[in-house]
C-alpha positions as CSV (number, residue, x, y, z in Angstrom):
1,X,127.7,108.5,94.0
2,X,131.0,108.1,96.1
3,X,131.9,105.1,97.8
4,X,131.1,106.8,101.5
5,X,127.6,107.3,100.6
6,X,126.8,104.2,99.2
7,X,128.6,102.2,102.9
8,X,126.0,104.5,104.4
9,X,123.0,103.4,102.2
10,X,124.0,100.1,102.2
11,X,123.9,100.2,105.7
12,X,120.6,100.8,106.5
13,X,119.6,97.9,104.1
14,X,116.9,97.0,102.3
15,X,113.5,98.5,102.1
16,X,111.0,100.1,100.0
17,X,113.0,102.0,97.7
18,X,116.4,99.9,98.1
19,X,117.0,96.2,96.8
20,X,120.2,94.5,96.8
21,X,121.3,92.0,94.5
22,X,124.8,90.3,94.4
23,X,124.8,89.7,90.6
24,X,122.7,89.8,87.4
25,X,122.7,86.0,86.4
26,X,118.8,86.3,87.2
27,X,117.9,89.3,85.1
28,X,114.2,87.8,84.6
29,X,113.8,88.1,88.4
30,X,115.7,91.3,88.5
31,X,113.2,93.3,85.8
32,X,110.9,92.3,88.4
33,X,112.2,94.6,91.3
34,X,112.2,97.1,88.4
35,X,109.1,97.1,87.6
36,X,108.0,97.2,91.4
37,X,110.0,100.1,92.1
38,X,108.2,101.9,88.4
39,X,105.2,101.0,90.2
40,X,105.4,102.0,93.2
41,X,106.9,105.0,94.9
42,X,110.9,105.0,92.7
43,X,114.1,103.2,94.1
44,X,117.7,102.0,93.8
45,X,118.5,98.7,92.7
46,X,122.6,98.0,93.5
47,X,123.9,95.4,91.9
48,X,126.9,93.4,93.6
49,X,125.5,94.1,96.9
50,X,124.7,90.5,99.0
51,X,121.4,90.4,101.2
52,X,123.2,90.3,104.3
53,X,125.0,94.1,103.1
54,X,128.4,92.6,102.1
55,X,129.9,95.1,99.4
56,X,131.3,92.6,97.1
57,X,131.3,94.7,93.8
58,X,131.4,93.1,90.3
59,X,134.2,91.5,88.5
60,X,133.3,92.6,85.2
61,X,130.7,95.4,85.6
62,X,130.3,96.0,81.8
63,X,128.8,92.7,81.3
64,X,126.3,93.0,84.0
65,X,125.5,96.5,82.7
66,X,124.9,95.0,79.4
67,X,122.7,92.0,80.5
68,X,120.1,94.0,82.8
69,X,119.8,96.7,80.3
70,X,119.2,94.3,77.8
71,X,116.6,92.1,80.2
72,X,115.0,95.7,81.2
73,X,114.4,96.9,77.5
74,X,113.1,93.2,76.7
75,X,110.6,92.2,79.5
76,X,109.3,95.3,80.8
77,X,106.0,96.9,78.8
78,X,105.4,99.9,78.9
79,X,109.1,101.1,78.9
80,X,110.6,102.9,81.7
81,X,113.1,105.4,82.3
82,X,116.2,104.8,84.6
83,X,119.7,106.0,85.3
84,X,123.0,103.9,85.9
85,X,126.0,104.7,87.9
86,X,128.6,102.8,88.5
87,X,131.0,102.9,92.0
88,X,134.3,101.7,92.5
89,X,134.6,99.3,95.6
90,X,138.0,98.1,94.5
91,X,140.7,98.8,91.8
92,X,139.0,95.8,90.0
93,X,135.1,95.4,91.3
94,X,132.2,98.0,91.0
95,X,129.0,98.0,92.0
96,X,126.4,98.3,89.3
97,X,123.3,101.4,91.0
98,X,120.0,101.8,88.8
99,X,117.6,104.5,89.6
100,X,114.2,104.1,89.2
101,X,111.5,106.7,89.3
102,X,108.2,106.0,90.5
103,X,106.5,106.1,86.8
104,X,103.6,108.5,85.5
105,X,103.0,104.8,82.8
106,X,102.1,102.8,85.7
107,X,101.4,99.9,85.2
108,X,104.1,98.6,84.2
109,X,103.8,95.1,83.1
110,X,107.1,92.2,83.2
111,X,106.4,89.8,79.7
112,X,108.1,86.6,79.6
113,X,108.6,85.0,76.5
114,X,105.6,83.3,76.3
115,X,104.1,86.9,75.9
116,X,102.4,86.2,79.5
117,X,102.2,89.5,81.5
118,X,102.7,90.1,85.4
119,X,102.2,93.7,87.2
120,X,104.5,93.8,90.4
121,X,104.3,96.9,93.3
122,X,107.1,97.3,96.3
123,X,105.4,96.8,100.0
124,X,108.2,97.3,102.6
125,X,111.4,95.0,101.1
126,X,109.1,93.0,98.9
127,X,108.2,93.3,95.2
128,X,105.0,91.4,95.2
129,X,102.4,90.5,92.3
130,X,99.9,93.4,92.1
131,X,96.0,92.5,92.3
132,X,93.7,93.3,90.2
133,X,92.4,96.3,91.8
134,X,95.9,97.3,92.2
135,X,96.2,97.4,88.5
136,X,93.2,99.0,88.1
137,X,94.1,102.0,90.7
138,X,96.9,102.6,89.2
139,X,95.3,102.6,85.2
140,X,93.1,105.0,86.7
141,X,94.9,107.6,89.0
142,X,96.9,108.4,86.3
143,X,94.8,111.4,85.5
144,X,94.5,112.3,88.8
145,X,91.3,113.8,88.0
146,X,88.4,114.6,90.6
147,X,86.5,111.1,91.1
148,X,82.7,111.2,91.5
149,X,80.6,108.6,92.6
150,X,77.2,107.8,94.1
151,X,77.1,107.1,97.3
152,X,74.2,104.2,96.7
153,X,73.0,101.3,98.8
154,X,76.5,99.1,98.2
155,X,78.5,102.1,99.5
156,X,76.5,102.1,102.6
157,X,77.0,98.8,103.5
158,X,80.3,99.1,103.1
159,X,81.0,102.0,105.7
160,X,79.2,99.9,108.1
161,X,81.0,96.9,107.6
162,X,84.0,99.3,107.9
163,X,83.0,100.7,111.5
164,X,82.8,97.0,112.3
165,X,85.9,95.6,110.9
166,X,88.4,98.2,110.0
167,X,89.7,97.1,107.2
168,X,87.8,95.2,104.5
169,X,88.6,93.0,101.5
170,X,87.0,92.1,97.9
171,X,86.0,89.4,99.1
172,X,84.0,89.9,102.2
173,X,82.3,93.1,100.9
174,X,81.0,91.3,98.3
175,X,79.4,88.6,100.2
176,X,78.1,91.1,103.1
177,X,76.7,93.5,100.9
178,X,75.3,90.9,98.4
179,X,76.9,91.7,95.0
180,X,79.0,90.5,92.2
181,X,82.9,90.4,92.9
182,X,83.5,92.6,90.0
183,X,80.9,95.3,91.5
184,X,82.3,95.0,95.0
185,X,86.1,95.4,93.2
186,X,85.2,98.4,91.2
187,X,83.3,99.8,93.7
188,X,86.4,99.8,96.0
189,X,88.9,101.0,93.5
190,X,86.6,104.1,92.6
191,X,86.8,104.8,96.4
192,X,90.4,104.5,96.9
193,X,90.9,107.2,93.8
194,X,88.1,109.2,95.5
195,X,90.6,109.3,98.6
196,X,88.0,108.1,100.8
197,X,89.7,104.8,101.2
198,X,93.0,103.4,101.4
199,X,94.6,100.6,100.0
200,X,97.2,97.9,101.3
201,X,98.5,95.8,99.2
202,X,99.5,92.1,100.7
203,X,101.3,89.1,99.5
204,X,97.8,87.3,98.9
205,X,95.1,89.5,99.3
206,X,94.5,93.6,99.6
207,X,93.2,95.5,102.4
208,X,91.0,98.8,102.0
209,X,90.5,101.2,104.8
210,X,89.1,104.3,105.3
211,X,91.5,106.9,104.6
212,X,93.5,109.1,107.2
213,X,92.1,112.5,105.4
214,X,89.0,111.5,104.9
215,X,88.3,110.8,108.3
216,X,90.2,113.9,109.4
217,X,87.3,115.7,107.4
């Protein structure tokens, strides 16, 4: 990448597939934006870059190469794939750009070293913990195979409380239409891999909609 390019990107600042970090002495919380970016839909991650879009560049790049790849091959399960490039900003600082694709693995999982294991997805600049549906969606559309489903009592109740509410959440379904959370969460991922909903993922809590194309039927 040449240094007039990377001005330009870092100009437009952060996002959904750009997050910029000014050095690597967090690698733990870096691996995180990795795994978001794996995740979700792919993105850069530069490295030397402050939040407020100052190029500083790193003193000694091969060090900070050395310690994310190092953090990235330790706490991240199932392994990912990613390419590093390096830019010159001065004759002595570089900045430090991984690549990540969005994965066909997903999820992919951070592991501390207590063997604890955390699933994170990228909403807008934000690499946020993934819910359990979230996981679950993602386990599942990797086969992107046709989804069939009966359309039963529980899936009823739900398109009505969707024509009152507009969006819905585990949650509420569940107590509206009477059932067990787990039915209610299930029942709402099948739909979302069905394409008849949609799903937004929040800090907190995830929202399902109907979906744009399957209203358009």
């Amino acid at each position: 990448m040449e240094l007039r390019l990377l001005k330009e990107l870092v100009k437009r600042g952060e996002g959904e597939h750009v997050e910029f970090k000014l050095k690597s002495s967090h690698p733990e919380k870096i691996v995180r934006e990795v795994v978001a970016f794996a995740n979700s839909g792919g993105g850069k991650l530069f490295v030397g870059v402050g939040d407020d879009k100052t190029i500083k560049g790193l003193k000694d790049a091969d060090e900070d190469e050395f310690t994310l790849s190092r953090a990235i091959d330790k706490y991240i399960f199932p392994k990912i794939s990613y390419k590093k490039e390096r830019v010159a900003v001065t004759t002595d600082r570089d900045v430090l750009i991984l690549t990540i694709p969005r994965s066909i693995d997903k999820p992919h999982y951070v592991v501390d070293d207590s063997g604890a294991k955390q699933a994170y997805i990228r909403v807008e600049d934000k690499s946020l913990q993934a819910s359990r549906e979230m996981k679950e969606i993602m386990r599942r559309g990797r086969g992107e195979r046709d989804i069939r489903f009966q359309y039963g009592d529980k899936e009823q109740k739900l398109m009505k409380l969707l024509d009152e509410k507009q969006s819905v959440t585990v949650d509420l379904f569940a107590t509206v239409a009477g059932i067990p959370r787990k039915i209610a969460s299930n029942t709402l991922v099948v739909m979302v891999l069905a394409r008849i909903l949609d799903v937004h993922p929040q800090e907190m809590i995830d929202k399902f909609t109907m979906s744009m194309t399957y209203q358009s039927h």
